[in-house]
C-alpha positions, -999 to +999 in steps of 0.1 A: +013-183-501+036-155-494+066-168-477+062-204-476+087-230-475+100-250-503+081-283-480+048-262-480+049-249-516+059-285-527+033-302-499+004-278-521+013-286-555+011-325-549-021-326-526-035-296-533-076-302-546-073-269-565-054-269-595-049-229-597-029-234-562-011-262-574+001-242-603+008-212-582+028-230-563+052-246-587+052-210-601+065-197-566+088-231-569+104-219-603+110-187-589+134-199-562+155-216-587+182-243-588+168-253-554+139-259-562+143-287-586+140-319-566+105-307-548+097-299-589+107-332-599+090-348-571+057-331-583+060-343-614+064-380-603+034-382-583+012-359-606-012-374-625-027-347-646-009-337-677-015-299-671+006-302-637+037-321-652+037-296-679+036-268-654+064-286-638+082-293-674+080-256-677+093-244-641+123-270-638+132-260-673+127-222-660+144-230-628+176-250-649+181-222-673+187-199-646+220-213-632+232-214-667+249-184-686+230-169-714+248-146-738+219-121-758+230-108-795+225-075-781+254-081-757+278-092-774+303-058-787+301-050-822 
């Protein structure tokens, strides 16, 4: 699943019969970022195990945090 498209990574984690490839592939989701989110949130609609949609809380809260700004304490000047 090297360079698949958002259609095929989202495509695997929905109908996927192996769980590991439905979790790489919202991993390789999450990685893309803000774009991502609507084939994430897709996946978690139709989903119905509970270790997918968390998999899928996880990467759209991954995916999210990265379009925000995020100050550290180590930073911030003295």
């Amino acid at each position: 699943m090297s360079d698949k498209s958002l259609w095929e990574l989202k495509e695997a984690a929905k109908w996927s019969s192996n769980p590991q490839e439905k979790k790489e592939a919202i991993k390789r989701l999450s990685a893309r970022g803000v774009e991502a989110l609507p084939s994430l949130e897709e996946i978690m609609r139709v989903t119905a195990y509970d270790d997918i949609k968390a998999a899928c809380i996880d990467a759209i809260r991954s995916a999210s945090s990265e379009g925000k700004a995020q100050v550290k304490l180590a930073d911030l000047p003295p």
